[in-house]
TIDRENGU-574156 format. One record per residue (C-alpha): y, z, x; residue in three letters. Coordinates in steps of 0.1 Angstrom, whole numbers, padded with zeros to 4 digits, always signed. Layout:
# TIDRENGU-574156
YZXALA...
***
This chain:
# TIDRENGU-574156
+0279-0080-0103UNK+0266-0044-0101UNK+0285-0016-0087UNK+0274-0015-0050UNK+0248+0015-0045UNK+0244+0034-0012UNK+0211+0044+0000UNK+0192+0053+0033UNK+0154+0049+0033UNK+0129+0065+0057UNK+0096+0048+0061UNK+0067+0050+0079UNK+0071+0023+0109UNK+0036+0009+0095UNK+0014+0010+0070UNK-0019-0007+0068UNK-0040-0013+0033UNK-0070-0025+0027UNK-0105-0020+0018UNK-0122-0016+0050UNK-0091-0009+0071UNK-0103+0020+0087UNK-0122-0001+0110UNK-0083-0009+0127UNK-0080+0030+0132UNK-0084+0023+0171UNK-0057+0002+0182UNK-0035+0016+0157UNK-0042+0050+0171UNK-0038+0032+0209UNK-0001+0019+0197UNK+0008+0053+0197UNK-0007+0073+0221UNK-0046+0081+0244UNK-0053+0109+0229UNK-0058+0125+0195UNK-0063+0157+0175UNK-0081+0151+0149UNK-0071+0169+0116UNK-0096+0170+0088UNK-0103+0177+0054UNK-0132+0169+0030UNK-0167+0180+0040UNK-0181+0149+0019UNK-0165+0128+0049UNK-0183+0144+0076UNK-0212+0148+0056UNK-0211+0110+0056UNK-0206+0104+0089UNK-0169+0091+0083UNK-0158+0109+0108UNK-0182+0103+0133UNK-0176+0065+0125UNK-0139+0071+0128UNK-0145+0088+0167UNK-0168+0059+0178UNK-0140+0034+0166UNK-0112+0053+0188UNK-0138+0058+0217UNK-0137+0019+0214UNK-0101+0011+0224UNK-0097+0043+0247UNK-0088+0073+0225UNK-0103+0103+0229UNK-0104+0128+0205UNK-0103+0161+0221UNK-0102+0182+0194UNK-0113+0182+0157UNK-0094+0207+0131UNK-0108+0213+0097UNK-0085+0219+0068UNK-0099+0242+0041UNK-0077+0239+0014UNK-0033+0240+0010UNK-0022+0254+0045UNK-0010+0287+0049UNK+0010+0299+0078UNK-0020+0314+0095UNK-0034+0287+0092UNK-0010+0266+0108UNK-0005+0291+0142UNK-0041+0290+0144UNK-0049+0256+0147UNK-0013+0255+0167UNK-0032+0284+0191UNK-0064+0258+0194UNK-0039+0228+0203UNK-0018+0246+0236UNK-0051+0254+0249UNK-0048+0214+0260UNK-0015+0215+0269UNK-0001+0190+0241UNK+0028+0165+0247UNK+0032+0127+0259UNK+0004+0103+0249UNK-0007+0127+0221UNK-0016+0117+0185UNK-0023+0136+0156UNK-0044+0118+0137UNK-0043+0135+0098UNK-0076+0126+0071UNK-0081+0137+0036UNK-0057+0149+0010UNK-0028+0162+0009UNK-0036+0194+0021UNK-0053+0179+0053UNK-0025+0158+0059UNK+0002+0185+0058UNK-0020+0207+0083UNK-0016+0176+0104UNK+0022+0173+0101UNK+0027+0207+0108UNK+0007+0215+0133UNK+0021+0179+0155UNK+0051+0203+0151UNK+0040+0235+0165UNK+0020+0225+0191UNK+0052+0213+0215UNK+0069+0241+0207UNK+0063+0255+0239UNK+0069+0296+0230UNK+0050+0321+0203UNK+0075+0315+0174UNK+0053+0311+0142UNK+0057+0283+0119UNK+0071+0307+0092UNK+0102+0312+0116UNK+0109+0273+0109UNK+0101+0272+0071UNK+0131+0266+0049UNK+0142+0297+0029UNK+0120+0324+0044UNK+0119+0319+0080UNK+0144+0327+0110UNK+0162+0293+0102UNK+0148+0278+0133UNK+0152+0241+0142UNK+0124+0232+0158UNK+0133+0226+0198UNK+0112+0195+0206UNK+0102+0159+0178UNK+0068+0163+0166UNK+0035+0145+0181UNK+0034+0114+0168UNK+0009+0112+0132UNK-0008+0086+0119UNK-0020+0096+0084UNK-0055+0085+0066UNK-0051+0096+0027UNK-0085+0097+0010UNK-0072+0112-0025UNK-0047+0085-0040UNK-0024+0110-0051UNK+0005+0135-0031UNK+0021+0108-0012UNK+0023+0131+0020UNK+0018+0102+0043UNK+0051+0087+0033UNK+0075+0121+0033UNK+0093+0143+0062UNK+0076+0176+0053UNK+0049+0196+0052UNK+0042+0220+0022UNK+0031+0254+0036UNK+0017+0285+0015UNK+0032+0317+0022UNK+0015+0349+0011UNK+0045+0376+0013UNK+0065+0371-0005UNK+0040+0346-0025UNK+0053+0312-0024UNK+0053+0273-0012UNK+0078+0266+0013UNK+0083+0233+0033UNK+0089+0224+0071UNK+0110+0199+0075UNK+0119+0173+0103UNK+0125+0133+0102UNK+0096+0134+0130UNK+0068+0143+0105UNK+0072+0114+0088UNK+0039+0098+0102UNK+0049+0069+0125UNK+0013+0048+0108UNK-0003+0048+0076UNK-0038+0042+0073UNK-0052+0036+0036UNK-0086+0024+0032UNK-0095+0029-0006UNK-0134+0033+0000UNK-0127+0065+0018UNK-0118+0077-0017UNK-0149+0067-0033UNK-0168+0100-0033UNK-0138+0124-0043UNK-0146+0142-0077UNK-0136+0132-0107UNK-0116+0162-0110UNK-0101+0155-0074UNK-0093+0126-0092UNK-0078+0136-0118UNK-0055+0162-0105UNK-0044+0144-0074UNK-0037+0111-0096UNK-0014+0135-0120UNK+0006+0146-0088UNK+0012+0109-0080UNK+0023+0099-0116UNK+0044+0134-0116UNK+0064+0123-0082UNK+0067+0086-0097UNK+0082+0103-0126UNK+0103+0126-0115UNK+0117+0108-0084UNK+0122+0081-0112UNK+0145+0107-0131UNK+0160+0125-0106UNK+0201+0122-0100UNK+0192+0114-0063UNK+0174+0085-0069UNK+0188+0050-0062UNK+0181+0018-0072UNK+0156+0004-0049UNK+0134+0040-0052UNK+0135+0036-0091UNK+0119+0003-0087UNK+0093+0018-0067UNK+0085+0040-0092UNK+0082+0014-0115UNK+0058-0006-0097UNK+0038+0024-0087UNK+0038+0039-0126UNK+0022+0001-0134UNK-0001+0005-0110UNK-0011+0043-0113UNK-0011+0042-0154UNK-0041+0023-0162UNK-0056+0025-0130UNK-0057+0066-0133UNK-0084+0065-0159UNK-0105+0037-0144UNK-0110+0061-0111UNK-0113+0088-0129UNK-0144+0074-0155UNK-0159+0053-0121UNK-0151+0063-0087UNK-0169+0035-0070UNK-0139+0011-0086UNK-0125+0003-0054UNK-0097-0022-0071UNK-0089+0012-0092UNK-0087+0027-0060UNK-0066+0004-0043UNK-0043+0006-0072UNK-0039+0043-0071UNK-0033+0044-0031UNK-0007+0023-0035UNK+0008+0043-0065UNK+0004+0079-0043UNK+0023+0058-0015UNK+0052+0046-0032UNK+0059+0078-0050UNK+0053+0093-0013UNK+0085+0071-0007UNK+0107+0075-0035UNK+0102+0115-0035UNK+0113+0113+0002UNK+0141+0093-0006UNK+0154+0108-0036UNK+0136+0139-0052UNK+0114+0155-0077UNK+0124+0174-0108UNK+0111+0213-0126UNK+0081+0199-0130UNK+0073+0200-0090UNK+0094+0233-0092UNK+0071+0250-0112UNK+0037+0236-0101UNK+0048+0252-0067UNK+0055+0284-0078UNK+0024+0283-0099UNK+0005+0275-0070UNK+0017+0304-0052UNK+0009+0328-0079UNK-0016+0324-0093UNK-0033+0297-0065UNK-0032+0269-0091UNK-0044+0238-0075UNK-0009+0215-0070UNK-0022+0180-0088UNK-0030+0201-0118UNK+0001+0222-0122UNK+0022+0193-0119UNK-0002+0175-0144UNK-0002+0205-0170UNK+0039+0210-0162UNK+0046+0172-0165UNK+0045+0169-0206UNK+0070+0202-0209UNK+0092+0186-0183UNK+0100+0155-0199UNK+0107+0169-0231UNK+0128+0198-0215UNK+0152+0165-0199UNK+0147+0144-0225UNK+0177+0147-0243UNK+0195+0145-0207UNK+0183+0116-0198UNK+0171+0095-0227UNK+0187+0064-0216UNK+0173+0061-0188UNK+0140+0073-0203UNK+0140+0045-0226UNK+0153+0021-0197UNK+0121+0033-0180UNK+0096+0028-0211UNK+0104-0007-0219UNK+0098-0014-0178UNK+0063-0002-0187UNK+0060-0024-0220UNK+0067+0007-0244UNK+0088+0010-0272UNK+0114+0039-0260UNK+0108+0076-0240UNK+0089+0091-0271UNK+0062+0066-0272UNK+0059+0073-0230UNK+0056+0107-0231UNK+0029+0104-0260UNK+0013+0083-0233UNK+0011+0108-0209UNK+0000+0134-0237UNK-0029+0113-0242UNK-0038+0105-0204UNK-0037+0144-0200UNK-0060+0145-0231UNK-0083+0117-0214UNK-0083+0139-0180UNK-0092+0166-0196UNK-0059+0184-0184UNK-0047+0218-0202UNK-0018+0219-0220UNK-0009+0255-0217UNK-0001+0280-0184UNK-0028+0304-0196UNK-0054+0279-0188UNK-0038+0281-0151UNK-0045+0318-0154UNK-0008+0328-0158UNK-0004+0363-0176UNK+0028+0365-0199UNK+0043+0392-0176UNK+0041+0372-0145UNK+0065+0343-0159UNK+0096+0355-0150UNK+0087+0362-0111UNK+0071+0323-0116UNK+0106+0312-0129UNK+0127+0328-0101UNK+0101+0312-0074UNK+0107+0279-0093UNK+0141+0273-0076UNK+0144+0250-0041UNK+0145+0219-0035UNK+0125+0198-0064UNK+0145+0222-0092UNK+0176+0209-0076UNK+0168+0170-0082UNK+0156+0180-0121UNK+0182+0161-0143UNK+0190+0189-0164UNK+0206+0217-0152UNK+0185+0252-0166UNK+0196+0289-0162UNK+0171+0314-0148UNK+0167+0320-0190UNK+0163+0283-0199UNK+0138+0285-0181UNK+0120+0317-0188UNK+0121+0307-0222UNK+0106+0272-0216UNK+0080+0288-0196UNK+0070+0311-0223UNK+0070+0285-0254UNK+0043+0269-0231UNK+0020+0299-0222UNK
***
């Protein structure tokens, strides 16, 4: 028998996936409360009339949406305490939803704003986020959230944080709190039909990254390394079907389902430099996540490969290849087929800005990453890769 393994897994109390499944939006929005904020992203969805559809199906069962919130790209912190400022004007609290749509910039507006909006005082979110803040808790659970992900990629509707960009000093910091992971999951692949391809692309790299890393990481356990295994069999082939025709709903399906399990297993376990550095990069030098992780994914693997080979290889043969050499040559060539850079000057990254990027790379993803690097490791890494 194996050695008994401890672990603690936090889920989403439902999930609901299908094609079409956004026509159950109403009484799964009814389970949880009467009334709803809605927070948006993608202007192709409005432009559609997805969200109009979506309001007439809560009108339906007896939700009202009383306000809408767009998100216009990765949250910052003002834009957080502004949409926070729109929300008191209702006086938020019991029977409230936050209802979160589009990627995972949309969906982390949500989270944190279902946070800030019982606060009850003028703190700013910044005074809550990990590392630069006051070291607030936050005094009251979040609104409820039921999360609708359109991209097939971060895996936000499945973790207990919200990524939040912070101008001075430049970084990506999280707010945490077991309430923001959403209480529902909505995933209906045809919302993700009309995303770009390089949407596509980048947000599909982010999902294989988390699968990846979380696979790697010392945190993970045994039952989140065979999610990442079934989600790495899904999002590998599937990747490059969505990304050459984004009508393929069983493609889409297949990389939902992918973003979602690596969703969990990051929440459960953790992420590695790769993560570490996309954020910084992303702070920087505004790199979009999905493709820093994507362009920092090849260099991390080989930077841990001599760490953790075996379980490389353990991990390879899952996915009906030879050993880790022949999987990271795999996702050489999937970067190659995405059209994904291979070097940080593509990102825009100037040679004298890598060793502020390689102080900003340290919180919590470096600190799941397998191998242990010095502020010089990794300077050095960073550089061979410019």
């Amino acid at each position: 028998m194996p050695d008994v393994e401890r672990f603690d897994l936090r889920l989403p109390a439902r999930v609901v996936c299908a094609p079409g499944a956004r026509a159950e939006i109403g009484p799964l929005a009814r389970s949880l409360g009467s009334r709803v904020f809605l927070v948006h992203g993608s202007r192709t969805l409005k432009r559609l009339g997805v969200l109009e559809e979506l309001a007439e199906l809560l009108t339906a069962h007896d939700v009202e949406v009383i306000a809408s919130i767009e998100s216009r790209g990765e949250p910052t912190i003002e834009d957080v305490d502004r949409a926070a400022d729109e929300m008191f004007e209702f006086d938020p609290g019991l029977g409230d939803v936050v209802i979160a749509i589009g990627g995972g910039a949309a969906i982390d507006l949500g989270k944190a704003v279902a946070a800030m909006a019982v606060t009850g005082d003028d703190t700013s979110v910044r005074d809550y986020l990990e590392g630069i803040g006051r070291g607030l808790a936050l005094p009251h659970p979040p609104l409820p959230i039921l999360a609708v992900p359109t991209t097939g990629g971060t895996g936000s509707e499945a973790t207990r944080n919200a990524v939040i960009s912070c101008a001075e000093p430049p970084c990506k910091k999280s707010l945490r709190h077991d309430g923001l992971l959403p209480r529902a999951v909505l995933i209906d692949p045809e919302l993700a039909i009309h995303a770009p391809a390089l949407v596509t692309a980048h947000s599909g790299m982010d999902a294989i990254t988390q699968l990846l890393e979380s696979y790697l990481t010392p945190r993970a356990n045994e039952v989140t390394r065979q999610l990442c295994v079934a989600g790495l069999r899904l999002a590998l082939p599937a990747l490059p079907e969505a990304y050459r025709d984004g009508g393929s709903i069983p493609a889409r399906l297949a990389m939902s389902e992918a973003a979602l399990l690596s969703g969990i297993a990051l929440a459960n376990s953790g992420l590695g430099m790769a993560h570490g550095v996309a954020a910084a990069l992303g702070a920087m030098v505004s790199a979009p996540h999905g493709l820093a992780c994507a362009v920092m994914l090849p260099i991390a693997l080989r930077t841990n490969l001599a760490t953790c080979r075996a379980s490389l290889d353990v991990l390879a043969q899952q996915l009906g290849m030879d050993d880790a050499e022949r999987l990271i040559a795999e996702i050489d060539r999937l970067g190659e087929l995405l059209s994904i850079p291979t070097r940080l000057s593509a990102l825009g990254v100037r040679r004298e800005q890598l060793a502020e990027v390689a102080a900003a790379s340290r919180g919590n993803s470096m600190s799941g990453n397998p191998r242990t690097l010095s502020d010089e490791e990794l300077l050095r890494i960073l550089e061979d890769n410019l």
